[in-house]
C-alpha positions as MATLAB code, in Angstrom:
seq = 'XXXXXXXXXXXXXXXXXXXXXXXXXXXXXXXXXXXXXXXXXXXXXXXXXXXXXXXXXXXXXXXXXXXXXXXXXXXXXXXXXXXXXXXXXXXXXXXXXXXXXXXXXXXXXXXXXXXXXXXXXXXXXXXXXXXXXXXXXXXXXXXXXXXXXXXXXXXXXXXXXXXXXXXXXXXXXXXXXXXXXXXXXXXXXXXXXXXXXXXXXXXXXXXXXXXXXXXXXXXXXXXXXXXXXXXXXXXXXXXXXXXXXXXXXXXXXXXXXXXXXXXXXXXXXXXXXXXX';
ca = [
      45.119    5.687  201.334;
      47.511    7.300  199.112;
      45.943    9.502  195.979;
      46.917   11.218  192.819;
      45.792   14.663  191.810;
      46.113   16.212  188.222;
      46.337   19.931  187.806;
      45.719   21.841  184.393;
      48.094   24.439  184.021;
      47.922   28.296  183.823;
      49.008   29.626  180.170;
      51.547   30.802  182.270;
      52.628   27.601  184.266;
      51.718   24.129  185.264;
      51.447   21.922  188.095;
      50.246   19.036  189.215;
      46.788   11.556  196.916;
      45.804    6.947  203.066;
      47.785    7.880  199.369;
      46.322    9.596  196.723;
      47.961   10.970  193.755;
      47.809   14.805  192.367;
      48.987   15.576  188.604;
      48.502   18.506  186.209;
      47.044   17.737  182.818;
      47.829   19.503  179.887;
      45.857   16.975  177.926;
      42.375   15.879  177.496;
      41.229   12.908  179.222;
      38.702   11.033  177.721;
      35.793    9.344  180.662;
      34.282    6.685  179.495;
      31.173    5.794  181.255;
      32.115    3.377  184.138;
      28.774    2.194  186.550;
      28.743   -0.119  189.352;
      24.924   -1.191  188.869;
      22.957    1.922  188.091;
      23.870    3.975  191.077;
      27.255    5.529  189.944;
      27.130    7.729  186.874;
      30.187    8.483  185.187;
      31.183   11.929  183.482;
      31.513   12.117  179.806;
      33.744   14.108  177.386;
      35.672   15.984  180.625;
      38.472   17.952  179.206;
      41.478   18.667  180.935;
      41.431   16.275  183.785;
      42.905   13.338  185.442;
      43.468   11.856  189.189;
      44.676    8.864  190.672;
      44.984    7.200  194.442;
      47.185    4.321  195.235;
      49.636    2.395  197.609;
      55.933    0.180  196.032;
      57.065   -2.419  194.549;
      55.317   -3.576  191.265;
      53.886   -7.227  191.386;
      55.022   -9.105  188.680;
      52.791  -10.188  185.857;
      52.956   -9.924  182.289;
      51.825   -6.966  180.204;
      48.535   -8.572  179.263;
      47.371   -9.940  183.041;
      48.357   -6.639  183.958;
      45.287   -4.898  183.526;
      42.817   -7.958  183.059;
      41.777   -7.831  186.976;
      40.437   -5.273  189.183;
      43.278   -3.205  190.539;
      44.103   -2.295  193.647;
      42.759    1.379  194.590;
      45.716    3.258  195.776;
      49.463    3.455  195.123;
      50.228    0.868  197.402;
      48.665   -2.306  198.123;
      49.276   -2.074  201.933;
      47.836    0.403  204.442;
      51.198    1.288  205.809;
      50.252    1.988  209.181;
      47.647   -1.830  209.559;
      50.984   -3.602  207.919;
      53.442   -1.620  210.716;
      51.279   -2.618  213.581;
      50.925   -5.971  212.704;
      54.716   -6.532  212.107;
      54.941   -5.291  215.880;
      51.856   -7.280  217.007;
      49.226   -4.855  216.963;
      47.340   -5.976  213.630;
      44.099   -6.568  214.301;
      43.513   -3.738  217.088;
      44.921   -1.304  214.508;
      42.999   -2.173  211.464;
      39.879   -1.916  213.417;
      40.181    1.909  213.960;
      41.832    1.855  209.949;
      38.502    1.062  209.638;
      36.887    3.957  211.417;
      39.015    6.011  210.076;
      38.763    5.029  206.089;
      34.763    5.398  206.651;
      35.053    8.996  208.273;
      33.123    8.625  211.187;
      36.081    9.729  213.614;
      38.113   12.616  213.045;
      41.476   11.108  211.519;
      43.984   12.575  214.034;
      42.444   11.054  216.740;
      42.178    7.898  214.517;
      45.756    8.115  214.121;
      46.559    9.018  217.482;
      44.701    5.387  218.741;
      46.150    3.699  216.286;
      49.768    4.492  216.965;
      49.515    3.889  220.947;
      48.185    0.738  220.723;
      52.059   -0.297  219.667;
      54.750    2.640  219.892;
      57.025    1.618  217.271;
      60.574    2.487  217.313;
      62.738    3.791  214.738;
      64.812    0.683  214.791;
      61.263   -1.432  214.232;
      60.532    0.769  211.641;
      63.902    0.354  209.685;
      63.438   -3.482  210.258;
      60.009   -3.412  208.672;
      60.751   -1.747  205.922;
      63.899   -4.234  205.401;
      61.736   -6.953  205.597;
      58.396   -5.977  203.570;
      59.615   -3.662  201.453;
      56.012   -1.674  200.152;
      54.234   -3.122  196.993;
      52.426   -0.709  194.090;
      49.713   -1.036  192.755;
      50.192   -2.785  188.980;
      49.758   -0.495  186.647;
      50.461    2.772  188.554;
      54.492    3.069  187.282;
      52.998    2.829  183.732;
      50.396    5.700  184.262;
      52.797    7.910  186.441;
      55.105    7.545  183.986;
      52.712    8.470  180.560;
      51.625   11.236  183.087;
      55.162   12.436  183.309;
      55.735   12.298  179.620;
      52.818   14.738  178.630;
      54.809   17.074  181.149;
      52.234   16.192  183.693;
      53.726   16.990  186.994;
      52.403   14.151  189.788;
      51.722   14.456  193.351;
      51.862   11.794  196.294;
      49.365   12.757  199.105;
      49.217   10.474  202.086;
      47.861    9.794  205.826;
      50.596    7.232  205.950;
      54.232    7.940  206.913;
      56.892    9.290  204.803;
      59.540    6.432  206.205;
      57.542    4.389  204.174;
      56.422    7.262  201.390;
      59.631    7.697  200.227;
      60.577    4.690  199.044;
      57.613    4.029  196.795;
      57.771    7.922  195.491;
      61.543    7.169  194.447;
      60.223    4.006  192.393;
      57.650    5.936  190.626;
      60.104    8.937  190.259;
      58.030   11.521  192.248;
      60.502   14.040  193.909;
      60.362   14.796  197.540;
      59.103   17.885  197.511;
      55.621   16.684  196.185;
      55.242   14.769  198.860;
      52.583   15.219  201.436;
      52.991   12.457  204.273;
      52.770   12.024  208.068;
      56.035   12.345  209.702;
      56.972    9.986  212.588;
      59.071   11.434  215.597;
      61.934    9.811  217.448;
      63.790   10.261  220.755;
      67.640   10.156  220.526;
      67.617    6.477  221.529;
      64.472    6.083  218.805;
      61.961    5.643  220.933;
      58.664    6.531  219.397;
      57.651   10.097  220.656;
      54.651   10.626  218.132;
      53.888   12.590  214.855;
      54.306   16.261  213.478;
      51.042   17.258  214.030;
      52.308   20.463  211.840;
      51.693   17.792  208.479;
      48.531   19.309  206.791;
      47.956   15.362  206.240;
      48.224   14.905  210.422;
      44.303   15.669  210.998;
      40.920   15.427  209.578;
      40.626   17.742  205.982;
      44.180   17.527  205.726;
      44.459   16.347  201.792;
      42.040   18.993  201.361;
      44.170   21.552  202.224;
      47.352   20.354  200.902;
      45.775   20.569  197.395;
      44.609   23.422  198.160;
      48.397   24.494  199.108;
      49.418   22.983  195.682;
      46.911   24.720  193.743;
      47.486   28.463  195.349;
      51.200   27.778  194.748;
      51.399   26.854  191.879;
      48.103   28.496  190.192;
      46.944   25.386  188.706;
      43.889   26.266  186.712;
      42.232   22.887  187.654;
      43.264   20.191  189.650;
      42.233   16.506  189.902;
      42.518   13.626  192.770;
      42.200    9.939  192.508;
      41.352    8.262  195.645;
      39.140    5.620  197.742;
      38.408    6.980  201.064;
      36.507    9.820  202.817;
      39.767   11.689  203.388;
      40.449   11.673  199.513;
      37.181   13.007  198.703;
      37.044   15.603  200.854;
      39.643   16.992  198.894;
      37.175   17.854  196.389;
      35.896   21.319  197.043;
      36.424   25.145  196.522;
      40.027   25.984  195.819;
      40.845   22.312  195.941;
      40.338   19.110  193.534;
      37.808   20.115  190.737;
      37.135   16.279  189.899;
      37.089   13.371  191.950;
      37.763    9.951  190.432;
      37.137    6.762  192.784;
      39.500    3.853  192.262;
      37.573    0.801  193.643;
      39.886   -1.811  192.164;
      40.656   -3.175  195.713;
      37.718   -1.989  198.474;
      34.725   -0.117  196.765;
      33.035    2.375  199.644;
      29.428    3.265  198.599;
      29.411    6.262  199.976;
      32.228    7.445  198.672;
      31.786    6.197  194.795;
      27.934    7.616  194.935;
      29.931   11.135  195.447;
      32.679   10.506  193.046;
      32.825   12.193  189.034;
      33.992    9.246  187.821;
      34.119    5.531  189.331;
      36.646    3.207  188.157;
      38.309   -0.165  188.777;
      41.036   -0.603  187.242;
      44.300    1.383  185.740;
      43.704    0.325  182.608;
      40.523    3.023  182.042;
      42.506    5.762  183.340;
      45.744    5.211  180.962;
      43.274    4.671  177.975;
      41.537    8.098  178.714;
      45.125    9.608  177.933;
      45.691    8.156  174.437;
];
């Protein structure tokens, strides 16, 4: 899934993830304490942190409904790669290993590997796909990118998806190219499907993790936070990576991920609120 990660910046500099989201906050963010029974704990009174993960296209619904029911928990409301395969015929063989691969128990470039043989897509099935179901965001994510943005918070897209399909919902949410971290698909020069750039930190198992940890060392972030919902958001969480963790369950709530999170959440709502 696609995540967000915050970064607090340097006195010097700032900076700021299938998708997750990376940002840098130069703000305080207020956690309020968020449980799902009594298992999750939340963190109180964090300073200087903020994350987010999700799937383009905003649903429509009115300013009030908009954050009055759970919320998806990534950019986009569509696992690229399950809706791909199933637009070529592959659906429910594909979202099976998704599956697998969401809960961690296969390494995710093998995962991704499976997942892409079982249909082959061409570059001419990809443009068609996209034509016809264009991706859909996550409500509420433009409004937070975009209060992000104004407290000069810069934002990061980190994905296991594809960037044919990255791009488009980075341009809606105004999230230059260059902080992009996607899969890449390769063509042949009739596009036929030949595979992926297995160069793409995001291409294999850890992969988030070290793309934050390629954003932080660049940049010199002094901390850096990641939103997310899967095992290959949180993972992102360790030395010289994400210094906070924040699991967006608005949409599919993994236990084992949220009992590991800083902060458990459902909905965008919480996570704009902590910025006022």
């Amino acid at each position: 899934m696609e995540g967000l990660i915050s970064a607090q910046l340097n006195p010097i500099r700032t900076y700021s993830t299938q998708e997750s989201f990376v940002f840098s906050p130069t703000f305080s963010l207020r956690i309020k304490t968020i449980g799902f029974g009594n298992k999750f704990k939340a963190m109180r009174n964090l300073k200087s942190y903020t994350s987010i993960n999700a799937s383009v296209q905003p649903l429509e619904a009115s300013k009030e409904d908009q954050f009055n029911k759970a919320l998806p928990s990534k950019v986009c409301l569509d696992e690229g790669i399950d809706e791909l395969a199933e637009f070529c015929g592959a659906g429910k063989a594909v979202a099976e290993w998704t599956a697998r691969a969401m809960s961690g128990s296969i390494p995710f470039e093998d995962a991704l590997a499976a997942r892409l043989s079982l249909f082959n897509p061409s570059i001419a099935q990809v443009q068609d796909f996209l034509e016809k179901r264009p991706p859909r965001i996550s409500r509420g994510i433009d409004e937070l990118v975009k209060k992000m943005k104004a407290r000069n918070t810069d934002v990061y897209l980190i994905s296991g998806g594809f960037r044919q399909m990255i791009n488009p919902v980075a341009s809606i949410l105004g999230i230059p190219v260059d902080h992009i971290f996607a899969n890449q698909l390769l063509f042949g020069s009739a596009g036929e499907f030949l595979g992926f750039d297995t160069d793409e930190p995001t291409s294999r198992s850890g992969g988030k993790a070290i793309a934050v940890q390629q954003i932080r060392k660049a940049n010199g972030y002094k901390s850096l936070v990641m939103i997310g919902d899967g095992a290959t958001d949180l993972v992102a969480r360790k030395p010289g990576g994400a210094d906070l963790f924040i699991c967006y369950a608005g949409v599919q709530l993994r236990e084992a991920v949220a009992a590991k999170a800083d902060w458990l959440v459902f909905n965008f709502k919480d996570l704009i609120d902590s910025l006022e």
